[in-house]
C-alpha angles and dihedrals in degrees: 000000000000089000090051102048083048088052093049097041093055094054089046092051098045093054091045087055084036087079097067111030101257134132120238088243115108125176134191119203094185134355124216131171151164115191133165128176095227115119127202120246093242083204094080118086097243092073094057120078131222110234113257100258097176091100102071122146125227102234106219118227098193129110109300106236122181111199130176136171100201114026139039138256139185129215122210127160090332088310109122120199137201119206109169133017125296148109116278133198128204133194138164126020137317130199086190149032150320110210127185118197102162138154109281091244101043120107114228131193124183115187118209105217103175094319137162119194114184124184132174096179112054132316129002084203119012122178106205100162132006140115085238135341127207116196099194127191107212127236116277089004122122109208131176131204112200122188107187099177120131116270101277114264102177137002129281132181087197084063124084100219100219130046081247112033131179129188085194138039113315126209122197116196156126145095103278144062138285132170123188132195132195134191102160105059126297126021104211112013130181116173078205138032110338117201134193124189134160116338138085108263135171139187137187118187144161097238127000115006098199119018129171113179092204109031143336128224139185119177102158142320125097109272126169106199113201126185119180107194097009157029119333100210124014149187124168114172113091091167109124118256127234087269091059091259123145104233119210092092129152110195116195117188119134136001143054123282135174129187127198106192137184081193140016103342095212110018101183108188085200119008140349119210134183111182137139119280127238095283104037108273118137120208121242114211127187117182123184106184129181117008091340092083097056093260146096132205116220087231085061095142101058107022138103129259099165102137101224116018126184130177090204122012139348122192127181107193097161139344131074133269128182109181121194102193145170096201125036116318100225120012126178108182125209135234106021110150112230115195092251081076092251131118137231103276090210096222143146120186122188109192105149139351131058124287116188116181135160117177139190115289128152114181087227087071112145133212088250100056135277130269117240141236108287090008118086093138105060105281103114115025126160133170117257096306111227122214097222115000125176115198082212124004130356115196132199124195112137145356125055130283129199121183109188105181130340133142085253127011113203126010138156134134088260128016124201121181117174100146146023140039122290125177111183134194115180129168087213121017123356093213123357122194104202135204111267160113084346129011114289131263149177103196111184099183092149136351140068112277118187120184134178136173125147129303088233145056129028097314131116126209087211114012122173121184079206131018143332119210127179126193102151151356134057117288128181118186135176137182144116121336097241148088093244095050120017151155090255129016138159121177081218106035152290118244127177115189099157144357122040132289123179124195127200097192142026114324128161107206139175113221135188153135105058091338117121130173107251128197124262150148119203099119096105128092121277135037134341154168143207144188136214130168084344095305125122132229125186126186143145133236113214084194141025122255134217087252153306129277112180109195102179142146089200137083103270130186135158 
């Protein structure tokens, strides 16, 4: 059995690495870390943040002109309206509307030159027929995109669903400002692939600021992305393209973003990806959800506030993300059936870059869910929130992870961590292998791995519903000093043949190979270090545990 589960893990793990280019090898020159298992009372006013207004727009007030060189335009009743391809550029304000009815294979660029455009009736900029269109704001311009309708009660095929809407694929570009808001639905909407690149954009909508309905991808620029009663970032389509691709992708590799959601702040339909652009940049994400980001839906009590979902995979190579969220940080579900005949796969995979989260929490938690901020009395509730938590596998291979605070802090079927740094600070289990689709596993082959939960109640600092094997790597774990809650537990059982692992608590563990138990102290308060191999560690216990057990190959000293 054991030969087959290791079997299978590898295979699993090398497809999930496989995503980003990486090798399963990981490495740690020196671990340091400071974590406490305090969380903060999202209901005071310091947790929630107040939206970044520093992007705000100028709105002109001057004659409205449309010029081109090289298409054609019509002009009704402040209605303009492109026929052919072209490049387009608009200045001044418009009480009215930008319509593009193409050919469906014409390329179409609109630049923005200190423009407002202001509808109450559909649209500002709707996108009826064309091969592409590019909507760019030029370098050194301020524009402004205003959709006054009333907030959407019903559907209606007359009516564009985004202050900007396209029915083909949509850039985004430029070196200069624009700022959209939408009271209607969406902010930026593409039926089909929606693209971002260079310049400062942001949008404020009723439900989702950015969707494309095909694909999402950010490749550079600053945008600030607020949804006051929905998602932050969407894509829904998760049908296959001419080249045999699953659509639903959001693609992540330069720039700065930052989402404000009332609900999940990224919701992927196929995979989510962080990694470095063409020439190196990697891109820095930030993400508040829930109440966290200063918004609640109208649909509070059953809605979403995880801060990145995915129904397949989601990778992060490079970058850094920091989530404050009121619902898991990172979730990949499992099982969804995509129309290439495959399944969601269900996997995160961490092989490079920084992930911060901290994630609602309160100690008072109970079996049936948590009120919310704001919401004692039943208006937000949501299950124990994970930080990171993988309907199927998690891998770890590389970066550096820092849970601050969750319910739970790691938990897949199957958890592989061969590389990086993770600190973890849970109010329940640290990390927490369920049973699944396989049985369920926790495999340390590399890596520094730092858990901490309390020294009392039912909680456990590493629990498996099925095994725990450890061939590698560096791994610190605290919790309670009994069977029944401990600093290490597996229903199966827990196995060392190589690396160090070091419980503060109670532990009962199987070693063997070259593995002996070594003698320590650092299960007291305060701060402490230890050596291995020559390499430092230094943590901090917030508590005191019941004592230290020290299982390692290696040279260890403290």
């Amino acid at each position: 059995m054991k030969k087959i589960i290791a079997v299978i893990l590898t295979a699993i793990l090398a497809l999930g690495l496989a995503s980003c280019g990486i090798s399963e090898s990981g490495t740690v020159g020196s671990g340091s870390g400071s974590v406490t298992n305090e969380t903060a009372d999202p209901t005071s006013e310091a947790v929630e943040p107040a939206v970044d207004d520093h992007v705000t727009a100028r709105e002109v007030s001057g004659a409205f002109t449309m010029t081109t060189a090289d298409g054609a335009f019509t002009d009704s009743g402040n209605v303009y309206t492109i026929t052919s391809a072209g490049t387009y550029t608009a200045s001044g304000l418009l009480e009215g509307q930008i319509v593009v009815d193409a050919g469906e294979e014409d390329e179409v660029v609109i630049e923005l030159s200190g423009a407002t455009v202001t509808c109450g009736d559909d649209s500002p900029i709707k996108a009826l027929s064309a091969g592409s269109v590019d909507i760019s704001a030029k370098r050194d311009t301020e524009n402004v995109i205003n959709d006054t309708r009333g907030t959407k009660t019903a559907d209606d095929e007359g009516q564009g669903e985004g202050a900007i809407y396209a029915a083909c694929d949509l850039k985004i570009k430029g070196y200069g400002t624009l700022e959209v808001n939408a009271s209607y639905n969406n902010g930026i909407h593409t039926t089909d692939d929606l693209e971002i690149q260079n310049l400062t954009l942001k949008v404020t909508a009723y439900d989702n600021a950015l969707k494309g309905n095909d694909s999402i991808t950010v490749s550079s620029g600053t945008v600030i992305a607020i949804s006051t009663n929905g998602d932050g970032v969407k894509t829904e389509n998760t049908d296959v393209s001419k080249n045999g691709v699953t659509r639903g992708d959001v693609i992540l590799s330069g720039g700065t973003i930052t989402v404000y959601a009332a609900g999940d702040g990224f919701q992927a339909a196929h995979d989510f990806e962080m990694t470095a652009g063409e020439e190196g940049a990697a891109p820095t994400v930030t993400i508040y959800t829930g109440s966290y980001s200063g918004y609640t839906a109208s649909d509070a009590s059953t809605t979403s506030y995880k801060g990145v979902k995915v129904q397949n995979e989601l990778n992060v190579c490079d970058g850094t993300i920091t989530l404050q969220t009121f619902d898991d940080g990172l979730h990949a579900d499992y099982g969804t059936a995509f129309d290439d005949g495959t399944t969601g796969a269900g996997t995160i995979t961490i092989s490079g870059g920084t992930v911060s989260l901290s994630v609602y929490a309160p100690e008072n938690k109970t079996a049936g869910g948590r009120p919310g901020p704001g919401g004692w009395g039943g208006q937000q509730s949501v299950a124990g929130a994970d930080a990171i938590h993988a309907d199927n596998v998690l891998n770890i291979s590389g970066g550096t992870i820092v849970i601050d605070s969750a319910y739970e802090g790691l938990e897949a079927n199957v958890i592989n961590i061969s590389g990086g740094k993770t600190t973890v600070s849970a109010n329940d289990d640290g990390v927490n292998a369920t049973n699944g689709y396989s049985a369920a596993l926790i495999n340390v082959t590399g890596g520094y791995l730092d858990v901490t939960v309390s020294p009392n109640g039912d909680t456990d600092g590493i629990d498996s519903n099925g095994y725990y094997t450890q061939t590698g790597g560096v791994v610190i774990t605290r919790g309670p000093s009994s069977q029944m809650a401990a600093a290490i537990d597996a229903d199966g059982s827990v196995s060392i043949s190589g690396g160090t692992l070091i419980v503060l608590g109670y532990g009962r563990v199987t070693a063997s190979g070259s593995v002996r138990t070594v003698s320590l102290s650092l299960h007291s308060s305060g701060s402490h270090t230890v050596t291995v191999d020559g390499t430092s560690y230094t943590f901090t216990n917030a508590d005191s545990y019941g004592g230290t057990t020290c299982y390692s190959d290696a040279t260890v000293s403290s």
